[in-house]
N, C-alpha and C positions, 0 to 999 in steps of 0.2 A: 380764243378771242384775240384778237390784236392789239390789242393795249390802251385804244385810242377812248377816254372819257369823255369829251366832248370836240364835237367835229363844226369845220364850217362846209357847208354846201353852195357851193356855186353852179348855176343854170345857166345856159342861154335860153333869153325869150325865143329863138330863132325856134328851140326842140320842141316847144308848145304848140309849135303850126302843123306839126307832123305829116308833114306835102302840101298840107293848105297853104295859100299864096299870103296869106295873115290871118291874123287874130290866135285863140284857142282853142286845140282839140281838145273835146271834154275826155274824151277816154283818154289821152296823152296825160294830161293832166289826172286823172284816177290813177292810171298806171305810176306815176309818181310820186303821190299822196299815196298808196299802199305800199311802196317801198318803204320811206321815210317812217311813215307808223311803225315799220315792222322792226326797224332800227332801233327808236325811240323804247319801243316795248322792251329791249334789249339793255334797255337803263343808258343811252347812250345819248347825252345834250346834243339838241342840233340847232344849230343855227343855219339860214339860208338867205342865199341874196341871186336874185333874180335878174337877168338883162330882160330889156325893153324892146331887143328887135323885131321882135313878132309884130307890134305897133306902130313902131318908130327909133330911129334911130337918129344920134344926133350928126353925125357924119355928112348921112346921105342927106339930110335936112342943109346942110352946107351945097353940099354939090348942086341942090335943085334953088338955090339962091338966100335961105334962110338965112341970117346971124349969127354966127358961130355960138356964141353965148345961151341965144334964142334957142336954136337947135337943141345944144345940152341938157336944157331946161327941161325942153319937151320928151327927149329920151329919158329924163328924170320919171318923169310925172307917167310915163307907160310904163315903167318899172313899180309904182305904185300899184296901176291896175293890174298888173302881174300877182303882185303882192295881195294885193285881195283875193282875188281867183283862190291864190293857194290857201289862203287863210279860211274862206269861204267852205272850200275842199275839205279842210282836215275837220272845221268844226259840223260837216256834214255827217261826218262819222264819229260824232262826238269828242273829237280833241283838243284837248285847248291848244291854240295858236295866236300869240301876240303881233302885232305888225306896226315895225317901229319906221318912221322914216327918218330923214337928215335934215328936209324943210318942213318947219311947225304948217299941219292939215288939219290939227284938233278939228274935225269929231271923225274925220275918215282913219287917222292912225294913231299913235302915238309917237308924240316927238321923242326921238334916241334920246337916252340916258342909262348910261353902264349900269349904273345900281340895279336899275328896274331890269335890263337885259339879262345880269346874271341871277339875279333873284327868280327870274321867269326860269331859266336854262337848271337850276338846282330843283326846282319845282318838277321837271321832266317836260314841259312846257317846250311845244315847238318856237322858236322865236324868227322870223322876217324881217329881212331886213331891204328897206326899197330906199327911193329917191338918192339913188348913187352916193357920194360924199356930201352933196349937198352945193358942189362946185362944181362951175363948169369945168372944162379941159380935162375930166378926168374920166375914165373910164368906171365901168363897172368892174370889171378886175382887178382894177386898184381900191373902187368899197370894198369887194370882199376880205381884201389883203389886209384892209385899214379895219373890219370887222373883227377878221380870224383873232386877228392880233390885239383890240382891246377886248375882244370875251374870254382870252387863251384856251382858244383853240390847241389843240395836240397834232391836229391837222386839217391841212386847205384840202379840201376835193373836187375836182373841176370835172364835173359830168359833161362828153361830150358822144358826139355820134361814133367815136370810133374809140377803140380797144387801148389806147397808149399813146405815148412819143413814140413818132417815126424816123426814120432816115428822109425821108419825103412826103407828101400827101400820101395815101393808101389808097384814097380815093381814085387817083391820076394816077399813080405808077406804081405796076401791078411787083416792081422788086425792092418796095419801100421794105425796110426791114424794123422789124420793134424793137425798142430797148426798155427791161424789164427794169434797167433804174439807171440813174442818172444822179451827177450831183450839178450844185448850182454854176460852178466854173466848166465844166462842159458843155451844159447846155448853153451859155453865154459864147462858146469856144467855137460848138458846132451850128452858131447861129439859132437854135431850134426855136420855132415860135409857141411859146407853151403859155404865156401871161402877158401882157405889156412890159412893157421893161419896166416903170414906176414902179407898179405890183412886183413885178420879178425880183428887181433890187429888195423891196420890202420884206418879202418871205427871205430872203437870204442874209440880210442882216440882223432878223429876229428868229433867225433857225426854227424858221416853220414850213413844216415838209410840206410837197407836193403830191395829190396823186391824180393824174388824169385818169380817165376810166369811162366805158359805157354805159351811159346811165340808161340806154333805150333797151338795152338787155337786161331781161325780166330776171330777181336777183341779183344781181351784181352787185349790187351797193351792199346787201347782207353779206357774199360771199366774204367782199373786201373788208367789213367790218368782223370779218368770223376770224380771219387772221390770213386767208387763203392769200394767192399769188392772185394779185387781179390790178391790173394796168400799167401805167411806167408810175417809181416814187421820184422824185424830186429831192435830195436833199444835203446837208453840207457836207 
């Protein structure tokens, strides 16, 4: 096993679209919801927080003339409907799953509050966590960081489409080379884009590891939970 008791899960909404141009792949979404269970069955707390870009994004909501603030709001609030889907998913297969937000929705979620989060999380209880910090200017990679860190998380895990930290995209440049780990002063060092910097700073002053990793590779999340070598770690 790896050691790791309770984990936080970070998603992009972008891997929900699975080549669709938006919304939800329903099997993307299965294929996801049975890893997580299979984890969960493993006695291992998860917590998850989910991006919005499948939906909306607050950015691009800037560019196309929106309010910056406005915008935010709105990538909030499709981080929610994210958050349902998955919630929706796990209790299709019988799991309990909580879904807490950061702006009071009472009757769509439950407004965050520690107590109730780690009380769900000792319970074996999946816990969601949507509508970002609650504040604009802030990223979703900085909730989860601002999550990891009041559930105490043993570690952040950021599912993404590719296998680690590279030297370069993977994607573009076929001699990007992977680094099986890294600590937080290097990757600050070698530039690497791995969190926003907010989030970034925040895992490195509350020494909470990192681990990127492919979440679209069927197992991965188990192997990485079993103790195996699986993505870049992140940490002091």
């Amino acid at each position: 096993m790896s050691g790791y008791k309770r984990i936080l899960l970070k998603l992009s909404g972008e891997a929900l679209m699975a080549g669709k141009s938006h919304g939800i792949d329903s099997e993307r979404l299965n294929d996801y919801i049975e890893e997580i269970i299979e984890v969960s069955r493993m006695g291992i707390q998860v917590g998850i927080v989910i991006g919005g870009g499948n939906i909306f994004r607050g950015m691009s909501g800037v560019e196309a003339g929106f309010d910056r603030v406005k915008g935010d709001y709105m990538g909030m609030l499709a981080t929610v409907i994210n958050g349902l889907a998955l919630q929706s998913a796990f209790q299709s297969k019988g799991i309990k799953a909580r879904l807490f937000t950061a702006i009071r929705m009472e009757p769509v979620a439950e407004f965050y509050y520690k107590p109730s989060v780690i009380e769900a999380l000792e319970r074996n209880e999946i816990v969601i966590f949507s509508g970002g910090t609650g504040n604009p200017y802030f990223t979703t990679d900085t909730a989860a960081t601002l999550r990891a860190v009041e559930m105490e998380a043993n570690v952040m895990l950021k599912g993404t489409r590719v296998d680690g930290v590279y030297t370069s995209d993977p994607e573009k440049d076929p001699d990007a080379v992977k680094y099986d780990e890294l600590t937080f002063s290097e990757a600050l060092e070698k530039e690497l884009r791995i969190l926003d910097q907010t989030a970034f700073t925040m895992c490195k002053e509350n020494k909470l590891p990192i681990i990127v990793f492919n979440m679209n590779e069927k197992g991965t999340l188990k192997k990485l939970l079993s103790g195996k070598k699986v993505g870049t770690l992140i940490k002091n």
